[in-house]
LOGU-504780 format. One line per field, with one value per residue (C-alpha): residue in three letters; chain; x, y, z. Coordinates in nm, 2 decimals. Layout:
BEGIN
r	[ALA,...];
c	[A,...];
u	[X,...];
v	[Y,...];
w	[Z,...];
END
This chain:
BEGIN
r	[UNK,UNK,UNK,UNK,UNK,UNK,UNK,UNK,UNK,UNK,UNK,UNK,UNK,UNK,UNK,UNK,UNK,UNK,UNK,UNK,UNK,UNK,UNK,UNK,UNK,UNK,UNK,UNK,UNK,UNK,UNK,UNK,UNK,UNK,UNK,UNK,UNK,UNK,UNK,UNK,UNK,UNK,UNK,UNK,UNK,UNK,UNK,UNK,UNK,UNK,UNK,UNK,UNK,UNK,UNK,UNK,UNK,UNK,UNK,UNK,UNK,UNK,UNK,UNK,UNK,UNK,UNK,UNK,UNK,UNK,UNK,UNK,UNK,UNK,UNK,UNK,UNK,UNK,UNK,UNK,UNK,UNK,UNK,UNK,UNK,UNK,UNK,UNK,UNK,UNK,UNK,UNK,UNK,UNK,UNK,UNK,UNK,UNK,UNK,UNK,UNK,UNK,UNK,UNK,UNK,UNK,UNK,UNK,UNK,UNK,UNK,UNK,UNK,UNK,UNK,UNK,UNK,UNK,UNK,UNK,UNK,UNK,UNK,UNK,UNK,UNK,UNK,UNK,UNK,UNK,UNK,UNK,UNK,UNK,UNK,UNK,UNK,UNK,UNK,UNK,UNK,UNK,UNK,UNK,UNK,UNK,UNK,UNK,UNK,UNK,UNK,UNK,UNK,UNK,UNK,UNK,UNK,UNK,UNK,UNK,UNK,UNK,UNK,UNK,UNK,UNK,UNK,UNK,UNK,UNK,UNK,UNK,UNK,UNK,UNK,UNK,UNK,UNK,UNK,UNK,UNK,UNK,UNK,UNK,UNK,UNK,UNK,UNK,UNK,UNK,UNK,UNK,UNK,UNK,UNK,UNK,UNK,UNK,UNK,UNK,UNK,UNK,UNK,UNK,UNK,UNK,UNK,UNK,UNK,UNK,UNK,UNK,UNK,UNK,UNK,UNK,UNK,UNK,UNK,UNK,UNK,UNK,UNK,UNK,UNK,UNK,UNK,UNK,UNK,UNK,UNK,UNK,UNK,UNK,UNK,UNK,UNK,UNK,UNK,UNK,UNK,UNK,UNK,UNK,UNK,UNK,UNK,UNK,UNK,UNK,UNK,UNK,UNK,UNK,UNK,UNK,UNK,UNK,UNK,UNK,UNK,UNK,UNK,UNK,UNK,UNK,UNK,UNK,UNK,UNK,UNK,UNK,UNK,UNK,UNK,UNK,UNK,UNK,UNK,UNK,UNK,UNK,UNK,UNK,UNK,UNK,UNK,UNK,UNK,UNK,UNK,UNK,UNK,UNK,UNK,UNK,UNK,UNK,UNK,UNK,UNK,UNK,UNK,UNK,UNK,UNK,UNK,UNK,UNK,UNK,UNK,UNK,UNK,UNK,UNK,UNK,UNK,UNK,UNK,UNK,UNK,UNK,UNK,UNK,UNK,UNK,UNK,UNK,UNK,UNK,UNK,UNK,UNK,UNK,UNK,UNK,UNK,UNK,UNK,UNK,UNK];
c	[A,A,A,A,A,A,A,A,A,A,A,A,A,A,A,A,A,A,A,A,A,A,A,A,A,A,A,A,A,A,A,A,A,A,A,A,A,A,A,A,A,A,A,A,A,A,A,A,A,A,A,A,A,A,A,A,A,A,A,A,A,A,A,A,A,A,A,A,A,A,A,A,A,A,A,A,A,A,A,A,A,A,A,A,A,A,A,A,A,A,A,A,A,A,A,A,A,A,A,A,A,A,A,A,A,A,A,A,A,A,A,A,A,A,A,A,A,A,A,A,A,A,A,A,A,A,A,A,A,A,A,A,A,A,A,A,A,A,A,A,A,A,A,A,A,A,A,A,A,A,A,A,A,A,A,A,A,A,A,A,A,A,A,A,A,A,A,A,A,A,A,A,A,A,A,A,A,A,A,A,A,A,A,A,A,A,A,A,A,A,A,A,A,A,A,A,A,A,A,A,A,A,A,A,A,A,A,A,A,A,A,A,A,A,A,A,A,A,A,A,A,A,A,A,A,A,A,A,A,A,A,A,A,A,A,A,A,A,A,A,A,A,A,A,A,A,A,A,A,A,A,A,A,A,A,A,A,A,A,A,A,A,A,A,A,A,A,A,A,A,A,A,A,A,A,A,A,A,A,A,A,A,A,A,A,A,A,A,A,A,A,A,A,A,A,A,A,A,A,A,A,A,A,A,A,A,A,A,A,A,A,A,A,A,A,A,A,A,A,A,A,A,A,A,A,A,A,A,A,A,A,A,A,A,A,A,A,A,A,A,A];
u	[1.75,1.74,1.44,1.25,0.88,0.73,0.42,0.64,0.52,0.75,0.81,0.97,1.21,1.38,1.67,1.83,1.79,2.05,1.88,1.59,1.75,1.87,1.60,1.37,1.62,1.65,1.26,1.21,1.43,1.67,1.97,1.86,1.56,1.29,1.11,1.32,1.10,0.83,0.60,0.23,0.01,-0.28,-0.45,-0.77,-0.62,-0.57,-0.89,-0.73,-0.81,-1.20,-1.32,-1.13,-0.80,-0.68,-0.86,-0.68,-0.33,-0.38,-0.44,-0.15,0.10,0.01,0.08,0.40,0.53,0.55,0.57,0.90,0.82,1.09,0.84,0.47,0.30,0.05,-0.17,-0.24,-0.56,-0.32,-0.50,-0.85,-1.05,-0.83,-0.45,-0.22,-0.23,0.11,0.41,0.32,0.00,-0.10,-0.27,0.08,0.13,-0.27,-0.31,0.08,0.33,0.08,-0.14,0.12,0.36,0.38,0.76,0.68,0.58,0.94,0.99,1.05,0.64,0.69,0.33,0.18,-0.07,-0.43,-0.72,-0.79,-0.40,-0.46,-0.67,-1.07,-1.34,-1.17,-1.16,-0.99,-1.18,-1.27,-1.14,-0.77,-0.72,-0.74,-0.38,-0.30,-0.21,-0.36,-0.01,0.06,-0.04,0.09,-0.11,-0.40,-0.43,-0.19,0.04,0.31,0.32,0.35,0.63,0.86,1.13,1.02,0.78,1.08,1.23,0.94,0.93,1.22,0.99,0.77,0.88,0.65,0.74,0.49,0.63,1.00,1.16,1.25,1.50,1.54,1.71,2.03,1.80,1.56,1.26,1.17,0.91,0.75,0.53,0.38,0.11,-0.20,-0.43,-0.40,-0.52,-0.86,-0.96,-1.29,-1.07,-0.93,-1.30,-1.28,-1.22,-0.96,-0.76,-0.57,-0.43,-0.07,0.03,-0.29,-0.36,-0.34,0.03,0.08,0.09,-0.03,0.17,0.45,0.39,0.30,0.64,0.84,0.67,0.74,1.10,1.14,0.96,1.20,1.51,1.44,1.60,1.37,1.26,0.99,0.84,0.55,0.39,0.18,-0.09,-0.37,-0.64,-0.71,-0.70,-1.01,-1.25,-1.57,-1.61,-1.76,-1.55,-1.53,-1.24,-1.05,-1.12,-0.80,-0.55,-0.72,-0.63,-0.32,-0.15,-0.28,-0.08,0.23,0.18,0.09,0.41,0.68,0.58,0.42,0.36,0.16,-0.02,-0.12,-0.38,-0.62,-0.94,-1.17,-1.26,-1.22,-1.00,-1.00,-0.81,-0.90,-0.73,-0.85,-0.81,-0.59,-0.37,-0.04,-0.09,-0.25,-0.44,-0.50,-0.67,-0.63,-0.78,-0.94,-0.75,-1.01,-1.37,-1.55,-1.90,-1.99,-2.12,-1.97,-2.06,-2.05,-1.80,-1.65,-1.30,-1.34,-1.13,-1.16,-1.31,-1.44,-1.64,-1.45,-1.16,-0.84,-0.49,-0.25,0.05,0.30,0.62,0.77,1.07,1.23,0.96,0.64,0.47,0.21,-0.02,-0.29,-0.62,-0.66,-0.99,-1.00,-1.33,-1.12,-0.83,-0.61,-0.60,-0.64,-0.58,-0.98,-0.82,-0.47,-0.31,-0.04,0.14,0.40,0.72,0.64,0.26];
v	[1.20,1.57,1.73,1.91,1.99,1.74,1.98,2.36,2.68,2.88,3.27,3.54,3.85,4.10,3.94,3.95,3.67,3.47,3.46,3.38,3.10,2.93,3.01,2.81,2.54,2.50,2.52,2.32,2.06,2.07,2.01,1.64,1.76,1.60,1.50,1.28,0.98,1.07,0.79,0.75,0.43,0.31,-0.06,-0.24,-0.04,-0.24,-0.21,-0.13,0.28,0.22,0.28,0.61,0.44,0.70,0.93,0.82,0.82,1.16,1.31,1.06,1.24,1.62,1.50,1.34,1.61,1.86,1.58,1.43,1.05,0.78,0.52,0.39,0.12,-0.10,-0.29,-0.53,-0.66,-0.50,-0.64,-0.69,-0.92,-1.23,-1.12,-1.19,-1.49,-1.51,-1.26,-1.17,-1.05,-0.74,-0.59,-0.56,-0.29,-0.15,-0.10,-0.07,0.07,0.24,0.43,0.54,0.71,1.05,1.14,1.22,0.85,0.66,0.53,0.17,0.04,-0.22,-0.43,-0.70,-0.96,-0.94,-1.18,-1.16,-1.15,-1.55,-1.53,-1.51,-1.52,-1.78,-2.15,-2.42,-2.48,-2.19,-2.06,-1.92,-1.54,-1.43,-1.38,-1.74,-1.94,-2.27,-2.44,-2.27,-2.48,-2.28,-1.97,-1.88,-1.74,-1.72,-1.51,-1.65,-1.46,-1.11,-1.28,-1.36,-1.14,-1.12,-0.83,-0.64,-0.68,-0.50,-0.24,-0.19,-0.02,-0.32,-0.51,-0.83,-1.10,-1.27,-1.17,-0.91,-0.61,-0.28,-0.07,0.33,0.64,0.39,0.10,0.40,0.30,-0.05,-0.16,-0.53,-0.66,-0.94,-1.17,-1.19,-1.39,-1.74,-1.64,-1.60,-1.98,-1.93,-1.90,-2.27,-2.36,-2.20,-2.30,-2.11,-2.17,-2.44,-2.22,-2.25,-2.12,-2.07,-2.06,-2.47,-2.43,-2.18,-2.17,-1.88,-2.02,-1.96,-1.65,-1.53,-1.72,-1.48,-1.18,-1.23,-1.33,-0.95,-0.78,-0.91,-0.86,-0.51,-0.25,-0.01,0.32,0.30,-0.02,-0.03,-0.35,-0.36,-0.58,-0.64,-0.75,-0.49,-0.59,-0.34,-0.19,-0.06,-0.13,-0.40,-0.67,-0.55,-0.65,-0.97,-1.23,-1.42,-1.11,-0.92,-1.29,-1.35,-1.06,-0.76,-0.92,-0.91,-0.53,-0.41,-0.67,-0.56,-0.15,-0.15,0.24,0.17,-0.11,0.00,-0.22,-0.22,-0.50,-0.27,0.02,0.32,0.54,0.51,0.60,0.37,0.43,0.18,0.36,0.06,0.05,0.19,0.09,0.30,0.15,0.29,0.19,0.30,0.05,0.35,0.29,0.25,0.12,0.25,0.13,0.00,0.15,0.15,-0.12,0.13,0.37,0.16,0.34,0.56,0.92,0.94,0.73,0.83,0.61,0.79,0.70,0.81,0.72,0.81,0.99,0.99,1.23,1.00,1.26,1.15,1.16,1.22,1.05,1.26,1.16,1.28,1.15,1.25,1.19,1.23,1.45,1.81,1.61,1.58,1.96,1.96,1.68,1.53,1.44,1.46,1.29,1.29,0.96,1.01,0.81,0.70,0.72];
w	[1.06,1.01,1.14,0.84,0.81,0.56,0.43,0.47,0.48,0.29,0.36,0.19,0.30,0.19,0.16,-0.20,-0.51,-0.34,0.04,-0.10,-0.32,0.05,0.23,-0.02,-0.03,0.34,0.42,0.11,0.10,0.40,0.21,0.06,-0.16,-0.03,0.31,0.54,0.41,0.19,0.03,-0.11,-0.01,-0.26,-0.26,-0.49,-0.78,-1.12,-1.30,-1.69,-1.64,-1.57,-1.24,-1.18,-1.14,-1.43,-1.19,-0.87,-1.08,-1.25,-0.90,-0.75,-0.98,-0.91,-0.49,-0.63,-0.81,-0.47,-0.22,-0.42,-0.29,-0.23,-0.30,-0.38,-0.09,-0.32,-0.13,-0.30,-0.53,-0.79,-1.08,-1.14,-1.17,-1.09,-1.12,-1.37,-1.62,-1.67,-1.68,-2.07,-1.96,-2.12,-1.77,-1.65,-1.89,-1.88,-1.58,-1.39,-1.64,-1.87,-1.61,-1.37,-1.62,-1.49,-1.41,-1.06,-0.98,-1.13,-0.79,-0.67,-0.58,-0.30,-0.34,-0.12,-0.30,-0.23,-0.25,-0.61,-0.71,-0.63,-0.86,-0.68,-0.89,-1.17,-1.04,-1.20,-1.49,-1.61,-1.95,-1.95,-2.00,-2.35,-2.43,-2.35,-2.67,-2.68,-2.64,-2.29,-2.07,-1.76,-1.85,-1.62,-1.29,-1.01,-0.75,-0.86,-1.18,-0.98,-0.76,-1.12,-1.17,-1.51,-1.42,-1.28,-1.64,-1.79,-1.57,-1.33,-1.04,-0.93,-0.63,-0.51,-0.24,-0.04,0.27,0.29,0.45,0.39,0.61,0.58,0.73,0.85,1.02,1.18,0.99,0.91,0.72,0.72,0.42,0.49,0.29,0.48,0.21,0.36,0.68,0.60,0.68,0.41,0.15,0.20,0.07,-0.25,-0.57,-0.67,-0.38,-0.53,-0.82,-0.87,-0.60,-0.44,-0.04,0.00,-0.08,0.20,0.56,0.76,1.07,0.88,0.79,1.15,1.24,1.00,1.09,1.43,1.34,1.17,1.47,1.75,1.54,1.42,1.64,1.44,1.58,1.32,1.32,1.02,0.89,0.53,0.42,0.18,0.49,0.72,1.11,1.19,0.92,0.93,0.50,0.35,0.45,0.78,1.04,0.96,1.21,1.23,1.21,1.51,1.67,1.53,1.40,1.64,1.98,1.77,1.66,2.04,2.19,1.91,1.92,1.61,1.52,1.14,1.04,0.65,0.45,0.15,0.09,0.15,-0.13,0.10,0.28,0.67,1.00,1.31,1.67,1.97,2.30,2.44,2.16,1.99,1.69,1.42,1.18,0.79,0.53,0.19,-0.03,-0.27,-0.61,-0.81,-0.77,-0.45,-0.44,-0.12,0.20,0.54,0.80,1.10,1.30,1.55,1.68,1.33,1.38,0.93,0.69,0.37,0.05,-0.29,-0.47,-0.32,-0.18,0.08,0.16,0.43,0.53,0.82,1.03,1.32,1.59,1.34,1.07,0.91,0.68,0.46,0.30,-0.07,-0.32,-0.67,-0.60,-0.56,-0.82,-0.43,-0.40,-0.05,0.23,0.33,0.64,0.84,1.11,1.29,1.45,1.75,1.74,2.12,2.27];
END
């Protein structure tokens, strides 16, 4: 990959119209107009507008437009309160293809499912969504509905599996989404987790198997894994449990560089000391009400709506903390992550 400064601080000389036309295109762009890979990360975000998600968007859109990203990371809870009732729902539009409009965000959005996109909060039993008909006896609340190709049809930028890969920069960069919902054993308990498609129908040794499957294949420089549960957190919900013992051996064995994550309605950065991996939460989309828990291996964290973004070069990622509170004028917080510790 050509080595070109993600964030660049352009200069002028006396040079003439014309040497300052490739100057500016060089420091700029570096002869493929935009950053190597360039890409902003935002989770917990569908709440209809409300909540500052219109907020978080507006502000998502003025970054876009000088950042120039190849993509959008969703991390999932992508649409409040209990996903999607079918793949006619009308929050699709109200709070996807409606609020993130602008032309600097037409890029593919690669999204993982979260808790409530299995629906949380509305058991079996309850009433169906509003926009059901009577006769449509499959309408109510599932995953499966933002896994349907259908949604692809209505807007050609949304991309969901439960668990895929992306590869970039010639198999340089490669990035592993993976579904992390039914590894939180509680969630076997609850009601809603026998929705169609709902946690009793999966297996969460099977999706540790694939993950591992990806990790040892890849011959990845990058190596960068995505999903809704955070590994270590100091919001609300805290550290998950059974990806600290599942998941976190795999990130330190396979070189892991990124581990990215929402679930939590905050922005943070945590490092261990005896680990590669970096670990960052953005999980600020749209409602951010609840206190941290602590500072435990904390370098950044930060309780207002926000997001993400990421220039990844050959040997750097860099990435910056936004809030809506200065409309993402300036970075809250930057960080740099080495290709190699």
């Amino acid at each position: 990959m050509p080595k070109v400064a993600c964030y660049p601080t352009v200069f002028f000389a006396f040079i003439g119209i014309a040497g300052i036309t490739a100057v500016l295109a060089s420091v700029l762009y570096g002869g493929r107009g935009r950053p190597d890979i360039s890409f902003l990360v935002v989770g917990d975000w569908g709440r209809l507008g409300e909540f500052n998600q219109s907020l978080v968007a507006e502000a998502m859109a003025l970054r876009a437009d000088k950042l120039h990203p190849d993509f959008v990371l969703g991390m999932g809870d992508n649409f409040y309160p209990n996903g999607l009732g079918s793949t006619h729902d009308p929050a699709f539009q109200q709070s996807f293809a409606n609020l993130y409009s602008a032309p600097s965000l037409q890029v593919p959005w690669y999204n993982v499912l979260g808790n409530h996109d299995y629906g949380d909060g509305a058991p079996p039993g309850d009433a169906p969504p509003s926009h059901c008909a009577s006769t449509d006896q499959g309408c109510y609340f599932s995953p499966v509905h933002q896994l349907s190709w259908e949604l692809g049809a209505r807007d050609k930028r949304w991309f969901c599996e439960r668990a895929f890969q992306k590869s970039f920069a010639n198999g340089k960069v490669d990035m592993f989404f993976y579904d992390t919902v039914p590894f939180v054993q509680r969630y076997y308990q609850e009601k809603w987790a026998t929705n169609i498609g709902g946690v009793v129908e999966q297996s969460w040794q099977g999706n540790l198997l694939e993950l591992e499957t990806r990790l040892a294949r890849s011959q990845a420089q990058w190596k960068i894994v995505i999903g809704h549960h955070p590994v270590y957190s100091n919001g609300h919900h805290n550290s998950t449990a059974e990806l600290i013992q599942h998941v976190q051996p795999l990130l330190q064995k396979y070189g892991v560089q990124v581990y990215f994550s929402g679930h939590d309605h905050n922005l943070e950065y945590i490092k261990l000391p005896n680990q590669g991996t970096h670990y960052i939460i953005s999980g600020a989309g749209s409602k951010c009400d609840r206190p941290f828990t602590g500072q435990t291996n904390a370098l950044f964290q930060w309780q207002s709506s926000g997001f993400v973004t990421a220039c990844l070069k050959e040997d750097t990622m860099e990435c910056r903390f936004y809030s809506i509170e200065d409309n993402a004028a300036s970075p809250l917080y930057t960080l740099t992550v080495p290709r190699t510790s």
